[in-house]
N, CA, C and O atoms as a GROMACS GRO file, in nm:
protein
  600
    1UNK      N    1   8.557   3.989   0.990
    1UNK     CA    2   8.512   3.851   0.977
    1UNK      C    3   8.495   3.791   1.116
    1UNK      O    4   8.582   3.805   1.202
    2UNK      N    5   8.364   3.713   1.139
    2UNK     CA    6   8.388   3.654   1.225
    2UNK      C    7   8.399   3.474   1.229
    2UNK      O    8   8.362   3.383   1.154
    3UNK      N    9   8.471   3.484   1.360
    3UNK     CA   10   8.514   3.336   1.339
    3UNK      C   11   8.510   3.243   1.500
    3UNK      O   12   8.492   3.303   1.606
    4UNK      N   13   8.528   3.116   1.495
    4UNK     CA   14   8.592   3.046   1.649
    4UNK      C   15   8.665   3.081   1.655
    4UNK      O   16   8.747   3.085   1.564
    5UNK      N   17   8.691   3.157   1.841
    5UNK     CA   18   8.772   3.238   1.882
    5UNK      C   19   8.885   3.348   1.818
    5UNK      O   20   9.003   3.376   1.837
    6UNK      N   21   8.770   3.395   1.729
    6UNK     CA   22   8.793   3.519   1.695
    6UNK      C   23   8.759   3.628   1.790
    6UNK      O   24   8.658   3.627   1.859
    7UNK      N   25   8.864   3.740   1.791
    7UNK     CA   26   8.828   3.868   1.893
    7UNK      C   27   8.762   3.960   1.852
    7UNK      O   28   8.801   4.007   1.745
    8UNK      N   29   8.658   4.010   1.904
    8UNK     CA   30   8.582   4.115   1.831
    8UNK      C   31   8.637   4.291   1.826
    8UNK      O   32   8.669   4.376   1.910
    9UNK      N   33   8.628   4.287   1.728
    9UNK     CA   34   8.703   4.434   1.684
    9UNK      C   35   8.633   4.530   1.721
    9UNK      O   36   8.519   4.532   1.675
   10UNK      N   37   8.667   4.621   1.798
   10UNK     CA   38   8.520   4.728   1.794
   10UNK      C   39   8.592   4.884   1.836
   10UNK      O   40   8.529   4.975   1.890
   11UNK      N   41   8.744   4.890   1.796
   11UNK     CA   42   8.843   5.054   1.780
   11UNK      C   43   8.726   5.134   1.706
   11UNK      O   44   8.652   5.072   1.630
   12UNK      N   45   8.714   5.222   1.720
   12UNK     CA   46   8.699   5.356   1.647
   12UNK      C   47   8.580   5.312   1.591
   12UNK      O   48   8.567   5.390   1.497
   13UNK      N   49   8.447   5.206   1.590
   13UNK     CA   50   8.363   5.179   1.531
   13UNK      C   51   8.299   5.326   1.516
   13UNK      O   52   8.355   5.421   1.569
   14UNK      N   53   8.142   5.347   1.419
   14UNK     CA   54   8.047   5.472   1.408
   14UNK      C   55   7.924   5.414   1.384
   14UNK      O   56   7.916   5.302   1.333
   15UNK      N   57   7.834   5.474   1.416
   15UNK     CA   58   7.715   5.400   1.383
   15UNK      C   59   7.651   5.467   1.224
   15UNK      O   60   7.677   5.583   1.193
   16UNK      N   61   7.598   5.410   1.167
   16UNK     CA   62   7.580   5.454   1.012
   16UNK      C   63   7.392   5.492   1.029
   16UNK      O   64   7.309   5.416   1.079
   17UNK      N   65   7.376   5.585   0.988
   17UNK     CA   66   7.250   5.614   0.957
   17UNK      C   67   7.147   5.491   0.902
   17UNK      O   68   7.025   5.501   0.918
   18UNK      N   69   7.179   5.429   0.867
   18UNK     CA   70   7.080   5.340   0.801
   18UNK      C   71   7.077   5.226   0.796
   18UNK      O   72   7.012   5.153   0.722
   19UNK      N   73   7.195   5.187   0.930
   19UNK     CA   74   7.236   5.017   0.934
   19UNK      C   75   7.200   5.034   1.081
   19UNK      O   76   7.187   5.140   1.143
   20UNK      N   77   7.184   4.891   1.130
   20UNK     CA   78   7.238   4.854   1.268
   20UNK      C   79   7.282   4.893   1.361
   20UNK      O   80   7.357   4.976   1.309
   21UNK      N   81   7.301   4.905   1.475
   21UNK     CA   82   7.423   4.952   1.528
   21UNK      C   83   7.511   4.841   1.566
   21UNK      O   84   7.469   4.726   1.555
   22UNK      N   85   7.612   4.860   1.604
   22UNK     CA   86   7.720   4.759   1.593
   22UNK      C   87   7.674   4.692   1.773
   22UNK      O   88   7.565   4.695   1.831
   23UNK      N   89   7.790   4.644   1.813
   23UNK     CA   90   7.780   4.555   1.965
   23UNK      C   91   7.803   4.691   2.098
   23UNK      O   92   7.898   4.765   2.119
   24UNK      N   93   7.711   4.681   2.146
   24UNK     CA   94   7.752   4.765   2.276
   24UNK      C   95   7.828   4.658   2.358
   24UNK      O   96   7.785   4.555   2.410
   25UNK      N   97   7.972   4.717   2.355
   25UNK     CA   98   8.072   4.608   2.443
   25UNK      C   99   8.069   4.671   2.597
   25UNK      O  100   8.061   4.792   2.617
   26UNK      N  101   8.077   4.573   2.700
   26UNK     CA  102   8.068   4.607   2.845
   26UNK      C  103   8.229   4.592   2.878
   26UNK      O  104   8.263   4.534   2.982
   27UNK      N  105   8.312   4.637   2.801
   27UNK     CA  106   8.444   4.672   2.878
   27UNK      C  107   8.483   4.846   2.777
   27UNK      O  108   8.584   4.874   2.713
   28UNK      N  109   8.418   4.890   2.790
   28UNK     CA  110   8.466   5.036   2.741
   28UNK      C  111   8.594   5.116   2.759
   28UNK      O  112   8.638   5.141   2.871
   29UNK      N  113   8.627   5.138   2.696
   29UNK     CA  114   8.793   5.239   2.655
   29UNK      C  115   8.700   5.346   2.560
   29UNK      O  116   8.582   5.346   2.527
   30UNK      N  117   8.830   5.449   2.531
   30UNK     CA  118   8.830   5.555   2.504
   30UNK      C  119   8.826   5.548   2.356
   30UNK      O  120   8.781   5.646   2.296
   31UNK      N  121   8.860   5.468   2.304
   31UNK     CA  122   8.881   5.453   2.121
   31UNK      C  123   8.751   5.335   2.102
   31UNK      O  124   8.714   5.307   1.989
   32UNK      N  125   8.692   5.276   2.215
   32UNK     CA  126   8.574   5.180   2.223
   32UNK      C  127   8.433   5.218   2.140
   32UNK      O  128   8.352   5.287   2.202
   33UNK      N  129   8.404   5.184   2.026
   33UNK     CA  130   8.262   5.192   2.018
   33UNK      C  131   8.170   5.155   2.034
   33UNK      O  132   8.233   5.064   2.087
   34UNK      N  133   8.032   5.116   2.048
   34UNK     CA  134   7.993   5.248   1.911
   34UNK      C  135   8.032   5.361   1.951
   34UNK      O  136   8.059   5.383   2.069
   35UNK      N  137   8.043   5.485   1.819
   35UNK     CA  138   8.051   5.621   1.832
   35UNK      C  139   7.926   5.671   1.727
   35UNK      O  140   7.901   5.618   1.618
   36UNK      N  141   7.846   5.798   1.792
   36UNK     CA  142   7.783   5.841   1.705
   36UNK      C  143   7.832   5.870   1.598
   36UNK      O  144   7.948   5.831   1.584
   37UNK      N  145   7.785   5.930   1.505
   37UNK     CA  146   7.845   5.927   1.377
   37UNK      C  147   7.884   6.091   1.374
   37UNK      O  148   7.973   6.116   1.293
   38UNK      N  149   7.849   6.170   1.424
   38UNK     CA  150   7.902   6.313   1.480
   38UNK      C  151   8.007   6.283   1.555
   38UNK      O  152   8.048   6.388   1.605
   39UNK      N  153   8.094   6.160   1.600
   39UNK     CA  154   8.260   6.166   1.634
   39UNK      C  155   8.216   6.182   1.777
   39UNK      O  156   8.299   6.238   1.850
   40UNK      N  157   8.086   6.138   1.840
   40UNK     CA  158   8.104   6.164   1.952
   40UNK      C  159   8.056   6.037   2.049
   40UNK      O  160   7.977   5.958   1.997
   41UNK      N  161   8.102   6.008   2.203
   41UNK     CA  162   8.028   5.911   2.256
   41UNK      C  163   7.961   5.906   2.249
   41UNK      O  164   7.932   6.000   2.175
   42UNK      N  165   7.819   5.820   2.288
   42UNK     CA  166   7.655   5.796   2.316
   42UNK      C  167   7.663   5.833   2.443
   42UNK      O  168   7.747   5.814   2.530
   43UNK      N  169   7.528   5.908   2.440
   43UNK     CA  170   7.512   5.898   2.573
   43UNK      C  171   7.460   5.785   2.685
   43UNK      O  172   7.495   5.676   2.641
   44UNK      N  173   7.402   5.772   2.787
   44UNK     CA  174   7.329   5.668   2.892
   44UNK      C  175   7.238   5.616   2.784
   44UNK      O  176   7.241   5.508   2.724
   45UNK      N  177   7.145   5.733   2.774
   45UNK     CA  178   7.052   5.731   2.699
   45UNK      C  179   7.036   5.702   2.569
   45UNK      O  180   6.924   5.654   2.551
   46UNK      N  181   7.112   5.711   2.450
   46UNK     CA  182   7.107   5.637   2.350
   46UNK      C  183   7.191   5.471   2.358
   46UNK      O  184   7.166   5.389   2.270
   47UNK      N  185   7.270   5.445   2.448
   47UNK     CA  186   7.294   5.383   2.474
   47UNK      C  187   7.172   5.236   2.544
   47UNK      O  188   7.156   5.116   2.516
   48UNK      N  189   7.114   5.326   2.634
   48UNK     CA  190   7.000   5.259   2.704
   48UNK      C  191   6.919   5.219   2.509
   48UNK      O  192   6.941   5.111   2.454
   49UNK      N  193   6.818   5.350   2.432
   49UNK     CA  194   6.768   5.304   2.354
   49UNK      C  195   6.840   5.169   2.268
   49UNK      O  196   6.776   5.069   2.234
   50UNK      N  197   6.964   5.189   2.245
   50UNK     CA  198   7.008   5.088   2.158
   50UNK      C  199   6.957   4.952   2.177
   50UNK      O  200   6.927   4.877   2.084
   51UNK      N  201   6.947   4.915   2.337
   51UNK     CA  202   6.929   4.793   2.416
   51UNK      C  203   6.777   4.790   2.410
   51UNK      O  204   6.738   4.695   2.478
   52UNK      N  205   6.684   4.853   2.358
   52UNK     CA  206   6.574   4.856   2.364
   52UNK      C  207   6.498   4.906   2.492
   52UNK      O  208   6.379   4.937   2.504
   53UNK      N  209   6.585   4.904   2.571
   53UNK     CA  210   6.498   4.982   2.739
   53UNK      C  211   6.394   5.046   2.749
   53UNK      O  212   6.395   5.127   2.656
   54UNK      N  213   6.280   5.059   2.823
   54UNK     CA  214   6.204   5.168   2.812
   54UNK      C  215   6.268   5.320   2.838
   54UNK      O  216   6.383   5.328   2.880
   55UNK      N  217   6.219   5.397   2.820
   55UNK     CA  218   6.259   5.552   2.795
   55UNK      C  219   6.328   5.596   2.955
   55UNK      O  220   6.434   5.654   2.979
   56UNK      N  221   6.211   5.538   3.057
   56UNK     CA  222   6.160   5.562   3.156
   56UNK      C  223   6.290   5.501   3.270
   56UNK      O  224   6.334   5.559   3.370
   57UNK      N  225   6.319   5.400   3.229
   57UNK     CA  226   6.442   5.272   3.275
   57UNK      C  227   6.585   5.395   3.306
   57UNK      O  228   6.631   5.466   3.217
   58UNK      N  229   6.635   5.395   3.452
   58UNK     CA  230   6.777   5.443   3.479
   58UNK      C  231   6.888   5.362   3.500
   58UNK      O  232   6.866   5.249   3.545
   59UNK      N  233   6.994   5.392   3.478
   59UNK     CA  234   7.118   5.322   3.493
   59UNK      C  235   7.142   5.420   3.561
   59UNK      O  236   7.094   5.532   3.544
   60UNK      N  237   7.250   5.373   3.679
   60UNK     CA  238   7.324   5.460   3.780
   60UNK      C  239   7.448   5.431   3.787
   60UNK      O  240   7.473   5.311   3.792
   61UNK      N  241   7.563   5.526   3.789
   61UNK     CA  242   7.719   5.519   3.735
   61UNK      C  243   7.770   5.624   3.666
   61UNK      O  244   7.719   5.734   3.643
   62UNK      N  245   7.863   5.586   3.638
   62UNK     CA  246   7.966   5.678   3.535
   62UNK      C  247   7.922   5.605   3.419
   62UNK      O  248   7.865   5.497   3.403
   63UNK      N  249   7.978   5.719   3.324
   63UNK     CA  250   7.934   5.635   3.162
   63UNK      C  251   7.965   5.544   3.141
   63UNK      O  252   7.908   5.468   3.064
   64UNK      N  253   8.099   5.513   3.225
   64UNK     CA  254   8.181   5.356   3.179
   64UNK      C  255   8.100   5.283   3.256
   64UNK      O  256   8.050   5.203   3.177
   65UNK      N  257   8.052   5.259   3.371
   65UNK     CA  258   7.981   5.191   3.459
   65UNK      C  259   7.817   5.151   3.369
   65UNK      O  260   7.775   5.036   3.354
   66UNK      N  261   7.762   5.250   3.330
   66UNK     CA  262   7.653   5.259   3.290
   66UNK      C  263   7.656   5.208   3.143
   66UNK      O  264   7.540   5.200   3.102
   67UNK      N  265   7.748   5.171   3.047
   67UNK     CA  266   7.819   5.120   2.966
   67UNK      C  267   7.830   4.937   2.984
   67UNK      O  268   7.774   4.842   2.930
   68UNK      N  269   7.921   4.953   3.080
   68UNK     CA  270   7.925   4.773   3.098
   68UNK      C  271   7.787   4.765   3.163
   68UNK      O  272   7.738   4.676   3.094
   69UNK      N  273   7.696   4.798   3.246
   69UNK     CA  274   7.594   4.742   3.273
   69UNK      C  275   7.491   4.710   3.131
   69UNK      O  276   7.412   4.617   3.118
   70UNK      N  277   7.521   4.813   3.040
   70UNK     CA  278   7.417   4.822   2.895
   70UNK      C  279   7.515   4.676   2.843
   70UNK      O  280   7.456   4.573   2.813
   71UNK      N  281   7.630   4.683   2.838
   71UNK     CA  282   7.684   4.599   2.792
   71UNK      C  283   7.651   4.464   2.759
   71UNK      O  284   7.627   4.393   2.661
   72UNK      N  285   7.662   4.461   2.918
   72UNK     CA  286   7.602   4.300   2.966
   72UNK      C  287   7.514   4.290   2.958
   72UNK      O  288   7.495   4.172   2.929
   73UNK      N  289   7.378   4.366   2.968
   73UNK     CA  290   7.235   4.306   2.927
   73UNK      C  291   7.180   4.247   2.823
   73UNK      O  292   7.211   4.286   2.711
   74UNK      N  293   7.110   4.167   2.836
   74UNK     CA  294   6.992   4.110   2.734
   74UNK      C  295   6.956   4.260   2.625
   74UNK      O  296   7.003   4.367   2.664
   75UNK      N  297   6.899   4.260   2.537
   75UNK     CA  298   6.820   4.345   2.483
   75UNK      C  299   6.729   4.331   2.543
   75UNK      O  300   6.719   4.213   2.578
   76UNK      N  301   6.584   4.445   2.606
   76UNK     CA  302   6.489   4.421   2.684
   76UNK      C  303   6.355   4.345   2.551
   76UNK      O  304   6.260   4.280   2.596
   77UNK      N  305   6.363   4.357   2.471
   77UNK     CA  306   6.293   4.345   2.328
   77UNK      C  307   6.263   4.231   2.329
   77UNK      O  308   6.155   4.176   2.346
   78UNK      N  309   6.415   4.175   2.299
   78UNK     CA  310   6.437   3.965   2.262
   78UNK      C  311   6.380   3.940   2.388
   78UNK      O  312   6.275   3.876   2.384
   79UNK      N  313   6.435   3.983   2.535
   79UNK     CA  314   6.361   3.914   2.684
   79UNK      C  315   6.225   3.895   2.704
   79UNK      O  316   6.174   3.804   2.768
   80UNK      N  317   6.143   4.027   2.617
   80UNK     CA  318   6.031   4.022   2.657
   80UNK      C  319   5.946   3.881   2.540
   80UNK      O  320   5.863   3.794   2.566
   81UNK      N  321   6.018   3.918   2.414
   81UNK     CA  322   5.920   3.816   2.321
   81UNK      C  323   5.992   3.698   2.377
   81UNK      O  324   5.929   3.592   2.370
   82UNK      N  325   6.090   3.694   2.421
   82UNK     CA  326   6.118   3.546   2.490
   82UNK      C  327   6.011   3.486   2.601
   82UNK      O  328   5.952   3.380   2.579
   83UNK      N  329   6.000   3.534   2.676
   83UNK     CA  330   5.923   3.566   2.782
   83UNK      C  331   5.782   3.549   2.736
   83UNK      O  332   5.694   3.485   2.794
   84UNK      N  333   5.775   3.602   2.646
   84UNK     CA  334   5.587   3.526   2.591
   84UNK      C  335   5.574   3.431   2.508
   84UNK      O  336   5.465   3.377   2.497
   85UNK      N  337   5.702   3.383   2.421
   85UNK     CA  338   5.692   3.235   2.400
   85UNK      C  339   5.720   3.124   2.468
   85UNK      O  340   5.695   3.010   2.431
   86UNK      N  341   5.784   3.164   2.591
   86UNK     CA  342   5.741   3.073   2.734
   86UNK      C  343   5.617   3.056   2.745
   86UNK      O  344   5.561   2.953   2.707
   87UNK      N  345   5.538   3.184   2.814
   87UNK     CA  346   5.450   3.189   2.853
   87UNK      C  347   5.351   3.085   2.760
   87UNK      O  348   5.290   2.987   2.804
   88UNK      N  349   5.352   3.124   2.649
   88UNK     CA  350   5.244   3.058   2.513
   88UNK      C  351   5.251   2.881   2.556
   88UNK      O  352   5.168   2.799   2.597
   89UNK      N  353   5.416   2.879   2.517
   89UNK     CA  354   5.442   2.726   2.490
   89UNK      C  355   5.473   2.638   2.612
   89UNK      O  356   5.432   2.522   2.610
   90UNK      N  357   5.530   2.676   2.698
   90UNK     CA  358   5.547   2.570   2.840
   90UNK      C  359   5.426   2.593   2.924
   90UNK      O  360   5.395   2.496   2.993
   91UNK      N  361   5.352   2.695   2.934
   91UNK     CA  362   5.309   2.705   3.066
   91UNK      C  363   5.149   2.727   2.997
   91UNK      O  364   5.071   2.761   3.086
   92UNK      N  365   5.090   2.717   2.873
   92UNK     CA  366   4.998   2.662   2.782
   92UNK      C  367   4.890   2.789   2.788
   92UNK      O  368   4.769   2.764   2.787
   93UNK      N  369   4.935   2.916   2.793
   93UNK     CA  370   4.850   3.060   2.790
   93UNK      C  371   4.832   3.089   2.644
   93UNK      O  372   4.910   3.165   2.587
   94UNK      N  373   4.700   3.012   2.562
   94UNK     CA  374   4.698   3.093   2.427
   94UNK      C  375   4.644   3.220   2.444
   94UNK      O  376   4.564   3.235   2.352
   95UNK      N  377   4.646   3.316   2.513
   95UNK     CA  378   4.631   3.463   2.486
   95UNK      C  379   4.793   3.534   2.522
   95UNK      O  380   4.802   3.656   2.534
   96UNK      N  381   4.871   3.478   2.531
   96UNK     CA  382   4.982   3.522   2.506
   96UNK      C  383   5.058   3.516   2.389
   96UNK      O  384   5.178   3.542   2.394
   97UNK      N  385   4.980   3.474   2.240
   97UNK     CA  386   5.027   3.488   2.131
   97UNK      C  387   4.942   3.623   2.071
   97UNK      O  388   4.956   3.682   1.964
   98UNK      N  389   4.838   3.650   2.194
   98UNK     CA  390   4.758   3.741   2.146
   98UNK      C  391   4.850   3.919   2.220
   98UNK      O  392   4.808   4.033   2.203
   99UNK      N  393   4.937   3.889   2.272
   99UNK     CA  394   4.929   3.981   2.329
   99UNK      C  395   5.077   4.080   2.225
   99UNK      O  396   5.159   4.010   2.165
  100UNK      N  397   5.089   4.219   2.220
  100UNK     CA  398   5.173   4.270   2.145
  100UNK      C  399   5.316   4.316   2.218
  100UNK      O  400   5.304   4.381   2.322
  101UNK      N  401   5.409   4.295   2.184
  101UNK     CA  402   5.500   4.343   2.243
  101UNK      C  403   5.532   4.444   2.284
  101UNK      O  404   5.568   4.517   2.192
  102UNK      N  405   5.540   4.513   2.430
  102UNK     CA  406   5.592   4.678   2.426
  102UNK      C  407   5.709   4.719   2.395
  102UNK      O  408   5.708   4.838   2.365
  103UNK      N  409   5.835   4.660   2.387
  103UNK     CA  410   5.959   4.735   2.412
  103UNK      C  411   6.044   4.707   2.204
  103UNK      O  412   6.153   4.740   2.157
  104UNK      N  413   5.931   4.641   2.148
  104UNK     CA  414   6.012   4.632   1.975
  104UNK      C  415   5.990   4.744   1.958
  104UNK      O  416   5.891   4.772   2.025
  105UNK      N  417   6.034   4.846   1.895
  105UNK     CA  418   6.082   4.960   1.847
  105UNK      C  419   5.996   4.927   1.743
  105UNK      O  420   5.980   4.822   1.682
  106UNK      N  421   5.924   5.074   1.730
  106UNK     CA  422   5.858   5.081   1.623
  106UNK      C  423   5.892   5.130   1.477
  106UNK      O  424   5.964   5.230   1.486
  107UNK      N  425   5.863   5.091   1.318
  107UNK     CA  426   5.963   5.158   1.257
  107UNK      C  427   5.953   5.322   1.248
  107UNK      O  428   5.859   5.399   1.271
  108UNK      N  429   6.080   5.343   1.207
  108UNK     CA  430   6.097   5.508   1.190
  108UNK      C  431   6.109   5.562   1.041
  108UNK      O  432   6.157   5.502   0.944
  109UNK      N  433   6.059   5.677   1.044
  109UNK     CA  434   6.106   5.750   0.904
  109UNK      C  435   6.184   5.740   0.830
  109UNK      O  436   6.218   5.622   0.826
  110UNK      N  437   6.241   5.802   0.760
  110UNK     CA  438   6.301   5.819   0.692
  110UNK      C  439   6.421   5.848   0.771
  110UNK      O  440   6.404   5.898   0.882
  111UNK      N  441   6.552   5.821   0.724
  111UNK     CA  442   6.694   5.828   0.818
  111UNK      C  443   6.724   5.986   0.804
  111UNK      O  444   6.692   6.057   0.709
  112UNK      N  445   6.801   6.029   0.934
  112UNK     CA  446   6.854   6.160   0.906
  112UNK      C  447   6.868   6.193   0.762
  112UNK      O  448   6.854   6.115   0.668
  113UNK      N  449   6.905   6.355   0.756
  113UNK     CA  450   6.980   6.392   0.610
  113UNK      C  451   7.139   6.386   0.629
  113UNK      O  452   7.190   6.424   0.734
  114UNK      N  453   7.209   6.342   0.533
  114UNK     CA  454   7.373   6.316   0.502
  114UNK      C  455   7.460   6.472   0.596
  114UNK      O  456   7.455   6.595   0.586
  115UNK      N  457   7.516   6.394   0.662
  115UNK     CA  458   7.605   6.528   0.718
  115UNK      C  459   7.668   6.628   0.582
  115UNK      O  460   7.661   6.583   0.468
  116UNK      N  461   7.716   6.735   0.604
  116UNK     CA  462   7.744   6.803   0.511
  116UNK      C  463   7.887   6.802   0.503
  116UNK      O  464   7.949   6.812   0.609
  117UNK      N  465   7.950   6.793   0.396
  117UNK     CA  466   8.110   6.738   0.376
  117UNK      C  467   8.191   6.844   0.408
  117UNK      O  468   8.161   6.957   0.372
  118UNK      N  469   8.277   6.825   0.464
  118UNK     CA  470   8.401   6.948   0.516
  118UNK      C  471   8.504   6.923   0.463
  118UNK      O  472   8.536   6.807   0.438
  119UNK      N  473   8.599   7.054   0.428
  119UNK     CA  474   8.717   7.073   0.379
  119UNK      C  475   8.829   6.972   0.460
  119UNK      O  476   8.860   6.988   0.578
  120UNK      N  477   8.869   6.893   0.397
  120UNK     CA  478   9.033   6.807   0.495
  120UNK      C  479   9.126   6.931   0.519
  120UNK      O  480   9.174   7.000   0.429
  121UNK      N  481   9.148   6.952   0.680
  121UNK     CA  482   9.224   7.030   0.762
  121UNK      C  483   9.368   7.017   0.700
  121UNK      O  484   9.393   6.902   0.664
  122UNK      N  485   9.468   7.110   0.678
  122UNK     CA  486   9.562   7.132   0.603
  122UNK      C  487   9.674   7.021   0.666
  122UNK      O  488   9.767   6.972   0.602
  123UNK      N  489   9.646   6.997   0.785
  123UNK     CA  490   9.777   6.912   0.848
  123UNK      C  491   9.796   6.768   0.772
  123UNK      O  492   9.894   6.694   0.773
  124UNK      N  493   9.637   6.751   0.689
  124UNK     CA  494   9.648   6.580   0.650
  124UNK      C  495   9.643   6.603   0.473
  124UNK      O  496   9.591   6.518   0.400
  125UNK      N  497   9.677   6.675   0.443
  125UNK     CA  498   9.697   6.721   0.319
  125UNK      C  499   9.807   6.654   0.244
  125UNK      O  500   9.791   6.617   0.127
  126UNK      N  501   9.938   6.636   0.322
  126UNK     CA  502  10.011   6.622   0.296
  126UNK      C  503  10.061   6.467   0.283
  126UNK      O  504  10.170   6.434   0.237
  127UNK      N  505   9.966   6.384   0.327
  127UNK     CA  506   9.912   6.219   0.290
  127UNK      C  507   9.869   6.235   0.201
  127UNK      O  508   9.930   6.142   0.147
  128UNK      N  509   9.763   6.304   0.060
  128UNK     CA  510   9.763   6.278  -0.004
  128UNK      C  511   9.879   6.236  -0.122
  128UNK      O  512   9.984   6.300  -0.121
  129UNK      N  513   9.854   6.098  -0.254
  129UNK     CA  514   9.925   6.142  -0.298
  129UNK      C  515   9.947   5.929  -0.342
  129UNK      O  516   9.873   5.847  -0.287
  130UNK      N  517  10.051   5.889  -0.439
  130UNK     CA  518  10.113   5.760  -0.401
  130UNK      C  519  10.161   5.691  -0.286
  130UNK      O  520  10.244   5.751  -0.216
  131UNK      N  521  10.117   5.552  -0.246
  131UNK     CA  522  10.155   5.497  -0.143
  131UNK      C  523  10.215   5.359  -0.156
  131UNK      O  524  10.203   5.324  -0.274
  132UNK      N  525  10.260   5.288  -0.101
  132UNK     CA  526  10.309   5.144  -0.164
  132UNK      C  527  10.164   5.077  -0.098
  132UNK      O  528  10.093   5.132  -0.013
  133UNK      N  529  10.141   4.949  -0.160
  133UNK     CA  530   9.982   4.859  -0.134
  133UNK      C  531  10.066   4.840   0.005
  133UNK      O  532  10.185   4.854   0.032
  134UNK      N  533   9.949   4.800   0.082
  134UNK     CA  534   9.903   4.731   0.205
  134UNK      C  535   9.962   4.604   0.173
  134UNK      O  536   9.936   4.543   0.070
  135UNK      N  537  10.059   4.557   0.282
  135UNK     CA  538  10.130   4.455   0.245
  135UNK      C  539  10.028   4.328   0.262
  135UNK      O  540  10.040   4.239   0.178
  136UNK      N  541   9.936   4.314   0.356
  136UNK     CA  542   9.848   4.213   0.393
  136UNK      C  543   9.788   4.143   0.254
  136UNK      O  544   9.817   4.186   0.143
  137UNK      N  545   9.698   4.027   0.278
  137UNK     CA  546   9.594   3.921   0.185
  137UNK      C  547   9.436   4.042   0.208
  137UNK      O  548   9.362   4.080   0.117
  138UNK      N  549   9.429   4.072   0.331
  138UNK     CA  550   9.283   4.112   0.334
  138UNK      C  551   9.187   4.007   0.351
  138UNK      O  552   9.066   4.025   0.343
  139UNK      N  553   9.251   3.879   0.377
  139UNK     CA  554   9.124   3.801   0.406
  139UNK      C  555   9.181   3.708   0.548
  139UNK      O  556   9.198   3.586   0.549
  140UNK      N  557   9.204   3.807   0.665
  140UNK     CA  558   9.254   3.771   0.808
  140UNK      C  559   9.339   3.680   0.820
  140UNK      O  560   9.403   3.627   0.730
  141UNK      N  561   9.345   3.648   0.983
  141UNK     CA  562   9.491   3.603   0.995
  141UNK      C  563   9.501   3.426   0.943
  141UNK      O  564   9.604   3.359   0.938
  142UNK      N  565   9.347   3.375   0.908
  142UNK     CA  566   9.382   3.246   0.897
  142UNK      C  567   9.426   3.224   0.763
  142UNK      O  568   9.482   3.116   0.746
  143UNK      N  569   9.416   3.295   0.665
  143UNK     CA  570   9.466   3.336   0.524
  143UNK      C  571   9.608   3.335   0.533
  143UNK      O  572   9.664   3.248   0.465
  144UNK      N  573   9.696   3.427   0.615
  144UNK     CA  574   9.788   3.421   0.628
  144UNK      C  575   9.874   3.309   0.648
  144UNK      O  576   9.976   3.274   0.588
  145UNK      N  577   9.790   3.243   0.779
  145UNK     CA  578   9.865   3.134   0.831
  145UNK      C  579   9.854   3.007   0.700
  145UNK      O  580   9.954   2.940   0.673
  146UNK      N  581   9.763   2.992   0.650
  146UNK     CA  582   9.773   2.875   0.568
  146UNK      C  583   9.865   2.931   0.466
  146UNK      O  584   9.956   2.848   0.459
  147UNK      N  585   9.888   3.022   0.386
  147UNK     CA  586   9.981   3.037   0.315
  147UNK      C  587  10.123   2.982   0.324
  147UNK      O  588  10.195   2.927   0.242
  148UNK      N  589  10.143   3.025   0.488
  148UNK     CA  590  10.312   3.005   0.518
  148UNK      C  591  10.299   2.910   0.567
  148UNK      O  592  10.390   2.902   0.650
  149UNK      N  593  10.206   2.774   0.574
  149UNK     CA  594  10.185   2.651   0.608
  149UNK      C  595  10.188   2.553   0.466
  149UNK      O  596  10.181   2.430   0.456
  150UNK      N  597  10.197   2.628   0.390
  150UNK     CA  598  10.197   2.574   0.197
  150UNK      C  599  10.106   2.541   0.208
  150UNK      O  600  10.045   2.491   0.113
   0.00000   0.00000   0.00000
């Protein structure tokens, strides 16, 4: 949920085949996502695509470096159609409603095919089974607090 001064959650996030991707955060850790959905970091480069960059566009750094710089940027996408509804509306260029955007992503196919399901490794086997409920409401901490506020 988000909220005023709420912290944004982003442990162990994955990116889902057929949604969004979540926030590229510019302070990266090791449990930090996004994660591909193969359990693995992004690279520069899908990283760069996420932000809309051209193909062509380098970041220079370590992944973490090259990370908070993706971080902190604009999407190049929103800058550019920003950038021509300036152009259109303050500065009075009607062939800049004529003109098409380069960096919106064009749509794509059809989404990957479903990873293929694997056997649960014998060590977590032993979680299956009865558990007592999750002591929480499930509807965050301001739920909580008004409760024990009557």
């Amino acid at each position: 949920m988000f909220g005023w001064r709420r912290r944004f959650w982003n442990f162990l996030l994955k990116l889902a085949k057929d949604q969004p991707s979540w926030t590229i955060t510019a302070q990266p850790g090791p449990a930090t996502g996004p994660f591909h959905w193969k359990n693995r970091r992004l690279s520069a480069r899908e990283l760069c695509r996420l932000q809309t960059m051209p193909d062509d566009y380098q970041v220079l750094g370590s992944l973490s470096a090259v990370q908070r710089q993706i971080g902190n940027a604009v999407p190049s996408a929103l800058a550019e159609m920003i950038a021509l509804h300036i152009r259109r509306r303050l500065l009075g260029d009607p062939s800049a409603g004529e003109i098409r955007p380069t960096l919106v992503p064009s749509k794509r196919g059809d989404r990957p095919p479903p990873e293929p399901v694997r056997r649960v490794p014998q060590t977590y086997r032993s979680l299956v089974g009865e558990h007592a409920a999750h002591p929480g409401t499930g509807k965050g901490h301001r739920a909580v607090r008004r409760a024990s506020t009557g």
